[in-house]
N, C-alpha and C positions, 0 to 999 in steps of 0.2 A: 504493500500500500504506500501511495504516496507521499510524505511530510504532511502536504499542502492538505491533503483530503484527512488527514488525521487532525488538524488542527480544525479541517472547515465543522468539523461534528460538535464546536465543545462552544459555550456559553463563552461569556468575556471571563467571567471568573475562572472558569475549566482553566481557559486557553493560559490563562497567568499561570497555572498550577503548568501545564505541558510545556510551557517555555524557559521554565523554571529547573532547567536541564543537569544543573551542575548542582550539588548540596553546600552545604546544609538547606533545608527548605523544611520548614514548618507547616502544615496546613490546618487548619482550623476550620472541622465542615460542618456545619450544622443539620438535624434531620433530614433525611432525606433532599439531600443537595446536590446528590450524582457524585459523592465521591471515589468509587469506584471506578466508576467513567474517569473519572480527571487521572487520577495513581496509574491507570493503564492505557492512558492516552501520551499519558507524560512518558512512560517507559515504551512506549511503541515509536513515539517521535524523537525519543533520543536515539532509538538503534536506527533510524530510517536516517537521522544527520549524520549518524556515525557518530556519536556523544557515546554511546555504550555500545558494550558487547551485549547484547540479549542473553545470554551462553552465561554472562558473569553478573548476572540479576539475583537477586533473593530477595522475595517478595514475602515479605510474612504479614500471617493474617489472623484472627483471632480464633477460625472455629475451618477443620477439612473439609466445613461445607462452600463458606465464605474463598477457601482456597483454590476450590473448582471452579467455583463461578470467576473468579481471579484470571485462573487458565484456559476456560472457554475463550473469554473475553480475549484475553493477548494472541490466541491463535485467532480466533476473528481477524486482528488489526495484523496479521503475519511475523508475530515473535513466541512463535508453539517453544521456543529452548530456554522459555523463563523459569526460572525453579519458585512455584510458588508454595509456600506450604506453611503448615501453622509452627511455632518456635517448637515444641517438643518434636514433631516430627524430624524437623530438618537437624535439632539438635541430636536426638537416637540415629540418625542417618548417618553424622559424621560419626558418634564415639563408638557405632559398630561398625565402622570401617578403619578407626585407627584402635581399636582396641588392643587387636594383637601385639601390633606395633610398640603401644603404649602400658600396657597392664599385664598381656600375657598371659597366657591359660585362656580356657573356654571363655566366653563370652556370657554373662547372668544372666539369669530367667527376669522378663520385665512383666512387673505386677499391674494385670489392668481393673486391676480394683486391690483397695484395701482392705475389703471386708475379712476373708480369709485371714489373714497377717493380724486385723487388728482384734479379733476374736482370739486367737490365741495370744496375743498379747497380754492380754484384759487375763487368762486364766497366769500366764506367766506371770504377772506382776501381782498377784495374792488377790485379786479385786474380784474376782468370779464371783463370790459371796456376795459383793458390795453391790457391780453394777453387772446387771441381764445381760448377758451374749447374745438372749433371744432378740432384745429391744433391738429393731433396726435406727430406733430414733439415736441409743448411746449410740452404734457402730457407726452412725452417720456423722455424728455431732463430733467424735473422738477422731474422725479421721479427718472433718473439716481444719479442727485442731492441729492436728499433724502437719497437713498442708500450709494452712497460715503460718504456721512456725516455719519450714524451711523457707519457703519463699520467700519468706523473711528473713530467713539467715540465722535463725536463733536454733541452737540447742536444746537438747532434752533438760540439760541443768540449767541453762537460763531461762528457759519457756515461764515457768511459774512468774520468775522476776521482770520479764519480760511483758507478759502480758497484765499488767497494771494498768485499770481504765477500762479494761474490754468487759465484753459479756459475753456469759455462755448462755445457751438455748439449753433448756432441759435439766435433767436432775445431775449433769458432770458436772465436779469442780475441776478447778486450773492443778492442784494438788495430783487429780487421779490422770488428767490426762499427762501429765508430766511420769508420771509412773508408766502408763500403756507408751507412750513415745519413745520412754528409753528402752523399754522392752520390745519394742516392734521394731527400733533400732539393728539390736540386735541380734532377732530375728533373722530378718533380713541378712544380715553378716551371714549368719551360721549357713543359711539355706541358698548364701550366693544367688540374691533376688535382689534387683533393686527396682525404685516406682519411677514414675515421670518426675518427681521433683530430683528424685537423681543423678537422672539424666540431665538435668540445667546442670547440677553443680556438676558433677562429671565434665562435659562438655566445656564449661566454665574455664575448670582449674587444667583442664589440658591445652586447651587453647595459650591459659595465662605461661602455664610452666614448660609448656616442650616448644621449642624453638622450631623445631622441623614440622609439627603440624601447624603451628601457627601462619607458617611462613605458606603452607600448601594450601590453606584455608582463605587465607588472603588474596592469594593468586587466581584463588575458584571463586571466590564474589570478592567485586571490588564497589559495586554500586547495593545501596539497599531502599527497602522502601517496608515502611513498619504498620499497619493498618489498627485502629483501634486504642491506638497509643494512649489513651487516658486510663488503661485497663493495665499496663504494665504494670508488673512487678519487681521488686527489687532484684530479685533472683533473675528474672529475664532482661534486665536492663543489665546486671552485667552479664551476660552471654551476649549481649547486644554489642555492648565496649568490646570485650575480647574479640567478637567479628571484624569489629570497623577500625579496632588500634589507632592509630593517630591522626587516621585519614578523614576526609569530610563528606564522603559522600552515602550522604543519607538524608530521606525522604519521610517523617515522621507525618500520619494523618489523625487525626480526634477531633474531641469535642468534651470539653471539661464540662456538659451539662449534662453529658451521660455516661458517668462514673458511677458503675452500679453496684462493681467486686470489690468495693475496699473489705468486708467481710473477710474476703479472699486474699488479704495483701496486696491488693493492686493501690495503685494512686496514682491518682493525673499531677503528681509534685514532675514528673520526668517532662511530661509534655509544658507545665505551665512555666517549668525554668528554664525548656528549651534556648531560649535566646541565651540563658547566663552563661551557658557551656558554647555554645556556637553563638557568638556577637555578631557575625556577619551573617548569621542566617538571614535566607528570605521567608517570609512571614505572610502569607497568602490566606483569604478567609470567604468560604465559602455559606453565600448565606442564601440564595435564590431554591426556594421550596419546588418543588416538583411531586415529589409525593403525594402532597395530603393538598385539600379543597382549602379557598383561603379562610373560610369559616373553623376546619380542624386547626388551619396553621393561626388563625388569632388565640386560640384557647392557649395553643402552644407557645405562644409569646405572653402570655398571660403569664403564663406558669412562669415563664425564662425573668419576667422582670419581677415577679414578686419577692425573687429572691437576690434578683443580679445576678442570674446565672452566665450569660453570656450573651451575645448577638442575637437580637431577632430573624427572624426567616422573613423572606418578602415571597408574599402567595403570587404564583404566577399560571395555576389552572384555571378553569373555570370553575366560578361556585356551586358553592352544594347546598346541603341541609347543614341546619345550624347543628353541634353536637346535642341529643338529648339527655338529661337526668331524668333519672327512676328512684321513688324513695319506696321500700318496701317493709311492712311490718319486721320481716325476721329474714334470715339466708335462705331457711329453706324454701318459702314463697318466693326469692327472689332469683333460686335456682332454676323453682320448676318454670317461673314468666320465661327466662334465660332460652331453657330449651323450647320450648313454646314455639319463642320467636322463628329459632334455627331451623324448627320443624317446617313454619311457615313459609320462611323464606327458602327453602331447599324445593319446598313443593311449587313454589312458585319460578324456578326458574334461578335463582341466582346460586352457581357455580358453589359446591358447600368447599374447595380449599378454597375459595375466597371467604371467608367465613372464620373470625376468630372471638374465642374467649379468653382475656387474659386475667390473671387473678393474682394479687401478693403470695399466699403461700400453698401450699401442695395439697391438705386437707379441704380448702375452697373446692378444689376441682376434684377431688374424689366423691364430694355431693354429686358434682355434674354429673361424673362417668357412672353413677349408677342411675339416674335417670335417663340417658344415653344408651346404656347396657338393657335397660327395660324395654324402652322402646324401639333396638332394634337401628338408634342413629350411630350410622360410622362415624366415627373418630378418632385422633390422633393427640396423644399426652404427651407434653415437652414440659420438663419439669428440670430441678436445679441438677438433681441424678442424673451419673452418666446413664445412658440408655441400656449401653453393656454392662453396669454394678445390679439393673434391677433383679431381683429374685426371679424371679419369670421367665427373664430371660436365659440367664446362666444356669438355671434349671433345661431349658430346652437345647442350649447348646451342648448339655453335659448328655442329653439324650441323642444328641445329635451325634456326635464323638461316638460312642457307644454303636450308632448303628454303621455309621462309615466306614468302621472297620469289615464287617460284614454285609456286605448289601444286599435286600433282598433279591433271588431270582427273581426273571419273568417280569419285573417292575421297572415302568422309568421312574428315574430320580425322585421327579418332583412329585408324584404320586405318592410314594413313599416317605417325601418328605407331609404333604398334605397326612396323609396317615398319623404318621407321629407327632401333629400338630395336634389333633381332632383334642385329647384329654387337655391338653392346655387353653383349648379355645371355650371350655368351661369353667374358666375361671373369673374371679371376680373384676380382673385386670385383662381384656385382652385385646386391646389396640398394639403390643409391641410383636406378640405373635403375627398376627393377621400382619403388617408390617412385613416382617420378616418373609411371609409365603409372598403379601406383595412383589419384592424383592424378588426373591426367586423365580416366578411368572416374570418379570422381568425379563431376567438373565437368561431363563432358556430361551425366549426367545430374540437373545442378542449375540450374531453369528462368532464375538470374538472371545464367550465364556464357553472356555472348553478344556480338558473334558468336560464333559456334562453330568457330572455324580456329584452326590453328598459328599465326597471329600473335598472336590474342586468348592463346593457352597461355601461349605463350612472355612477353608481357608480363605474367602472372601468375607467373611464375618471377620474371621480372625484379624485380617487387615483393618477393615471398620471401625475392630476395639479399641485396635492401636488406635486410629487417627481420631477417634470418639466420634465416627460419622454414624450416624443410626442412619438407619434408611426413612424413607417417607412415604406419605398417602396422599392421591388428591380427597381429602377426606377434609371436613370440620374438625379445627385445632382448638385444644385446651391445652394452655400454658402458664405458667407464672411468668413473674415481668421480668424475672431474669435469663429465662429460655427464650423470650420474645425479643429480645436483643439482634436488631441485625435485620429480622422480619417486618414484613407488610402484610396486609390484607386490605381488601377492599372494605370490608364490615367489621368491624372489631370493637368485641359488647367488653367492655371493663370495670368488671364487678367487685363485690366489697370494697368500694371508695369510703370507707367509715372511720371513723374517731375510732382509733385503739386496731385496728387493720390497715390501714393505708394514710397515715402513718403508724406502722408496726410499735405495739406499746418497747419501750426499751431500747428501742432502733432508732440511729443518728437520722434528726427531722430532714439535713439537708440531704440526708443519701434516699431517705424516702419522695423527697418531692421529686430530686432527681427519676427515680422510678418511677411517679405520675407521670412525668415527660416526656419518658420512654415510651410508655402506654398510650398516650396520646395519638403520640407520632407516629406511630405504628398503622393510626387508619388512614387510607386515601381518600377513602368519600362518606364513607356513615360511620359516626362514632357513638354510640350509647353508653354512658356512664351512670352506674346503679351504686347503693346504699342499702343498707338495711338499720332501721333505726336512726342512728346520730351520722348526718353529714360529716365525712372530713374536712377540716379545717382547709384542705388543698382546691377544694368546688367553691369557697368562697374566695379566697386570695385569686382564681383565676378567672373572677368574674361570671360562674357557672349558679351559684347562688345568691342567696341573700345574707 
């Protein structure tokens, strides 16, 4: 493609972003702004001037879905040799290629979930008496724990000291998860496993300390581009340094008004000091809305100046419906109107993946999915859980395993896989199965998965795990606002907007308004925001109440 036709596609603002060839460059995009488009128009115009090698790109992105759509996109614009991929990917990619090299011996089993590890933990550290193995909420809560801590760089002995200020969700104290951390520490040791926060430091400290991979590492990306950057964490920003060593060229894109994972260790401190570290950076801000109707994008600037979050959006669709509020007696009245509506509108004609419900926390949409499950409505759960930690799932891939080995005569694959679905699809949960056969009807009928058996499936799952890509439905989505990150829909109902849910009791006000924002912005033309009982405080600062 040619320069001239790369640039003609891009707004004025884009066009500043794709001219903006040589780093450091800051971009600052607001909802739904085409940043995508700008990151991959900038790196398709610099290989087409000869500013870059496309070959020596690293494109990182926050989620292997966001990384495909990355790489569609550039082979579109003719640079299919960009390496785009999310930071634990591309970081597990080099330290299992210079492991040998650098560590020696077999190479460690990598844990695509904690739960395992951190179940035995919890009996290893005396605590089995104290806190249920069974609860999924302790195994969930104690390995979020675990996570914030490395990513943070703290220790099993500084965690307690360390985490002063914070809160924990549930019956753990900071005491006991400091006991399962050093104990799943060493776990880990014994069993020659290590997790994805491993792999950062791994990755990290070989980059920092061996000369000859640093020097190889460098040579293979010389340009970078960071997507998502207000989500960084400490731990990824340095793997980020150790890439870029003393050089300038990089490409960071966010938006400090949706910083959603500080929970998780993230912080937009990297992206908002950007300039302190790089003074000559250019500093490009994108604010022209395209997504959402300009009635969704006032709410949205509603929200952005109540608190001074950052730049307004400027609406440039055509208008829509105003957003509406719904006040309802109690949740479960306000679940069942919820699906009602979805029922309605599916019978009516409007496409159900265009169709979203987004909700603060995981138990909101477990109401749903059984009204869903009654009536028989498909659907799709994106929740804060990787898709591959669910129980459900790694129950079926352990039956999956089991059958691979011997596969039934006389039977194709996916028949057999259908077969061994059937008992899981009578569970109380089963969008991730149905999912998964999705998936598989996919792929048989895509000429370049082959062979064609339960083993070839299963190591495609396997791959999945790693990259935390779950597969998808065009189906009606239930999400929380932190799986809703990144997505759109056309209709998008966002429920429990209440005092004490949205703002989450105990939960920092400004990282929850941030989340209203997120959920806003997520609709393109019909947005419904519901209540039950007491308004949030967030419907009146945006001008949506009284």
């Amino acid at each position: 493609m040619l320069a001239e036709d790369i640039l003609d596609a891009l707004d004025p603002e884009q066009k500043r972003v794709a001219l903006a060839v040589r780093g450091p460059v800051c971009v600052i995009a607001g909802a739904g702004t085409g940043k995508t488009r700008a990151i991959t128009h900038r790196i398709a115009y610099a290989a087409a001037t000869g500013v870059m090698d496309p070959a020596k790109v690293l494109a990182i992105t926050f989620t292997a879905r966001a990384a495909g759509e990355m790489r569609t996109r550039l082979r579109a614009l003719g640079v299919p040799t960009v390496a785009a991929r999310t930071i634990h990917s591309a970081a597990l990619k080099q330290l299992l290629y210079f492991w040998p090299q650098v560590f020696g011996g077999p190479t460690p089993s990598l844990l695509t979930t904690k739960t395992g590890f951190v179940t035995e933990a919890i009996t290893r550290s005396g605590l089995g008496g104290t806190l249920s193995v069974r609860s999924r909420e302790n195994l969930r809560d104690i390995a979020s724990e675990i996570e914030w801590a490395k990513v943070s760089q703290i220790s099993p002995e500084d965690y307690a000291s360390e985490s002063k200020g914070r809160s924990l969700r549930g019956q753990v104290t900071f005491a006991q998860v400091a006991q399962v951390y050093d104990a799943y520490e060493s776990l880990k040791k014994q069993e020659h496993a290590i997790d994805f926060e491993d792999v950062l430091l791994l990755t990290a400290a070989m980059v920092e300390q061996e000369r000859q991979v640093r020097e190889a590492i460098h040579n293979a990306y010389r340009h970078f581009t960071i997507d998502e950057y207000q989500d960084i964490s400490p731990l990824q920003q340095r793997v980020i340094n150790a890439w870029l060593g003393n050089r300038q060229e990089i490409c960071v894109v966010g938006d400090p008004a949706q910083t959603i994972y500080s929970f998780a260790g993230a912080t937009p401190t990297f992206l908002t000091s950007f300039t302190q570290r790089f003074p000559e950076a250019e500093v490009i801000r994108l604010t022209s809305g395209y997504r959402s109707t300009p009635e969704i994008i006032f709410t949205a600037n509603a929200i952005l100046r109540s608190a001074q979050m950052g730049s307004e959006l400027v609406a440039l669709n055509d208008h829509g419906a105003k957003p509406e509020v719904k006040a309802f007696s109690d949740e479960a009245s306000e679940s069942q109107a919820i699906v009602n509506s979805i029922e309605t509108l599916v019978q009516s004609g409007t496409p159900a993946q265009e169709i979203a419900v987004l909700a603060r926390t995981n138990s909101q949409l477990a109401a749903l999915e059984k009204i869903c499950i009654s009536r028989k409505i498909a659907y799709q759960l994106r929740t804060n859980e990787r898709f591959f930690d669910r129980t459900d799932i790694r129950d079926f891939l352990r039956t999956l395993r089991q059958a691979s080995v011997i596969p039934t005569p006389g039977q194709s694959w996916l028949t057999e896989l259908e077969a061994l679905a059937q008992p899981f699809l009578s569970g109380t949960s089963t969008d991730g199965i149905t999912a998964l056969i999705h998936l598989a009807r996919e792929l048989d009928g895509d000429s370049s998965f082959t062979p064609k058996t339960l083993r070839t499936y299963l190591r495609e799952l396997e791959d999945r795990s790693e990259q935390n890509n779950p597969p998808t439905m065009p189906v009606t989505t239930l999400s929380t606002l932190h799986a809703a990150k990144g997505l759109e829909w056309d209709r998008v109902f966002l429920i429990g907007v209440s005092e004490g849910l949205l703002p989450l009791q105990e939960a920092p006000v400004d990282e929850e308004r941030r989340l209203f924002y997120v959920g806003v912005t997520r609709a393109k033309s019909h947005l419904q925001i519901s209540y039950a009982k007491r308004a949030s405080r967030f419907l009146a600062d945006s001008g949506l109440t009284q």
